[in-house]
C-alpha positions, -999 to +999 in steps of 0.1 A: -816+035+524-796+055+552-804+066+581-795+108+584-790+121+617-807+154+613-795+186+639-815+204+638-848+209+622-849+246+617-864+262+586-834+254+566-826+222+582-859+203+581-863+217+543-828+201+532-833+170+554-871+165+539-847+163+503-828+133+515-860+118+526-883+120+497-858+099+482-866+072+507-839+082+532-853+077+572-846+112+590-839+109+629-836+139+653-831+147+687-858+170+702-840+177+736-834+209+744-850+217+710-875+248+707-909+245+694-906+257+662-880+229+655-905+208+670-930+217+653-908+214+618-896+175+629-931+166+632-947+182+608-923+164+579-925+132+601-890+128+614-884+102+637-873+115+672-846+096+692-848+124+721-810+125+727-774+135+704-762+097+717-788+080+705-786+098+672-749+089+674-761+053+677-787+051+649-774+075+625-749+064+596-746+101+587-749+129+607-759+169+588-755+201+616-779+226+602-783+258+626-776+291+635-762+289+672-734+314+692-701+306+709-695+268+714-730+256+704-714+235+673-684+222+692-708+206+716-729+192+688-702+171+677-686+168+710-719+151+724-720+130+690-687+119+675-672+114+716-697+110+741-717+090+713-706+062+695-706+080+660-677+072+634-697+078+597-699+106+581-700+141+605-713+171+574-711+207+598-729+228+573-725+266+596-706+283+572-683+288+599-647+307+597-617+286+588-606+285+626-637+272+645-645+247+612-612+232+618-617+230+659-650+205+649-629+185+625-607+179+654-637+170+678-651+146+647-618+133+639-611+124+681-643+102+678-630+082+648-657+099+623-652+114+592-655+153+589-672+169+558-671+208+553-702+222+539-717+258+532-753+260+518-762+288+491-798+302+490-830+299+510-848+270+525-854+245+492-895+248+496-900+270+464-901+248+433-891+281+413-862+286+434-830+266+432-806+260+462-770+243+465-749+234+492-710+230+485-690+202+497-656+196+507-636+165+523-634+128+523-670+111+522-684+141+503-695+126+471-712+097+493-731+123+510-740+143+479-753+111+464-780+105+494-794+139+482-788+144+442-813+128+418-795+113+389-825+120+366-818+160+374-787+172+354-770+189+377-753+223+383-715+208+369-732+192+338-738+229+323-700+224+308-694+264+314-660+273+304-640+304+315-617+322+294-602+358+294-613+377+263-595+407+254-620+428+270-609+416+305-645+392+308-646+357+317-664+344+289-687+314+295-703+285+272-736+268+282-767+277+288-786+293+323-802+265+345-841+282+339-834+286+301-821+246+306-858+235+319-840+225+352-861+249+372-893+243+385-888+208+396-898+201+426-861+186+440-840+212+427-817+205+457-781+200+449-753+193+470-718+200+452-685+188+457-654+210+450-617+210+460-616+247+471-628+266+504-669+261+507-666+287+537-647+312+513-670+306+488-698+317+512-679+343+521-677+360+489-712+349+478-723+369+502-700+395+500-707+401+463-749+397+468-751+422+498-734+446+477-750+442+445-787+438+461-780+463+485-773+492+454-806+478+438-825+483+463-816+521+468-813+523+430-850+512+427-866+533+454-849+562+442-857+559+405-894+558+422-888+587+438-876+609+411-903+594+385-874+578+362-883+542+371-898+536+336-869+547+321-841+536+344-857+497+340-856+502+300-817+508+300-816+479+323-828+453+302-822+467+272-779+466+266-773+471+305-734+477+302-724+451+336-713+418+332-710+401+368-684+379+350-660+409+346-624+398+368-616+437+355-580+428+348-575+445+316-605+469+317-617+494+342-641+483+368-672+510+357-688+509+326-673+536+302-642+535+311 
């Protein structure tokens, strides 16, 4: 069992933190200066509250930064816990943060003699059993930190085997089989933290790029179809030979369908 320094208990955070521990991990926060929503979240999953970042810097043997905070709110996170603290395990900043300001707390973790793991998470707060979530992973210490988290009775999102190739129709083709049609979903850890050798903030980046735009034109799509009494119809062609692959790279053919 380890001992995971938890900041801080928001929706997201207390949901990904309540992972670790249902696989017998101890969870330990700090509620100073916390608001009582968070407060409210620590206690309700029965967290263990050490009131102050120093004494989580003392108990913890890894520390995850979960939150949504403006201007130097992460930088004094770490500050407060990898040099006023005594921390120097594992320091994951999970904030999806631009290249710049990630790399100013992997010198504030690094100055304190921890190690720095860059992390992004992908989805909503894990409390849907019908929904999965991932978070990505990058740096030294990673895969030790995945493993608190990941159940090794779960196959997990790499064990799919999915291979990409360029067919002549410009597509990336892909072998394997979806996660639901897999019987993965509906488990009630389907929590997953990955570990990759690329960017997980540029993966976040275009995640959301590409979902904002392709969610945003459904949306409009749907409620004008409703509009214009085509809905019936508009869903048919949808599901029934809808021309888009998402895979696409559009090399060799033309972006739009028809072309």
């Amino acid at each position: 069992m380890s001992v995971i320094g938890l900041v801080s208990p928001g929706s997201m955070g207390s949901a990904i933190a309540a992972c670790a521990q249902s696989k017998g991990h101890e969870i330990i926060w700090a509620s100073d200066g916390r608001s009582p929503r968070s407060v409210g979240n620590a206690v309700r999953h029965g967290f263990t509250d050490v009131e102050d970042l120093r004494d989580v810097a003392a108990q913890a043997d890894v520390v995850l930064c979960i939150g949504a905070g403006w201007g130097d709110w992460q930088n004094e996170v770490a500050h407060a816990i990898c040099v006023e603290g005594t921390f120097e395990g594992t320091y994951v900043d999970a904030n999806s943060l631009p290249e710049a300001e990630t790399n100013a707390i992997k010198e504030i973790v690094h100055s304190g003699g921890a190690t720095f793991v860059d992390g992004v998470l992908l989805g909503s707060p894990p409390v849907d059993p019908q929904m999965s979530i991932r978070g990505y992973l990058n740096g030294p210490g990673a895969q030790e930190f995945a493993d608190l988290f990941n159940n090794p009775d779960i196959p997990t999102m790499l064990d799919a085997q999915v291979v990409r190739t360029h067919d002549r129709a410009g597509y990336l083709a892909t072998a394997g089989t979806p996660r639901r049609q897999r019987g993965y979903l509906g488990r009630a850890d389907l929590f997953e933290w990955v570990v990759m050798d690329g960017s997980p903030g540029v993966l976040k980046m275009l995640f959301t790029a590409y979902s904002a735009a392709s969610h945003g034109a459904v949306v409009m799509a749907n409620r004008a179809a409703r509009a214009y009494g085509v809905e019936e119809e508009l869903f048919y062609e949808l599901t029934n030979g809808f021309p888009v692959d998402p895979t696409q790279d559009g090399s060799i053919r033309g972006l739009f369908a028809g072309w």
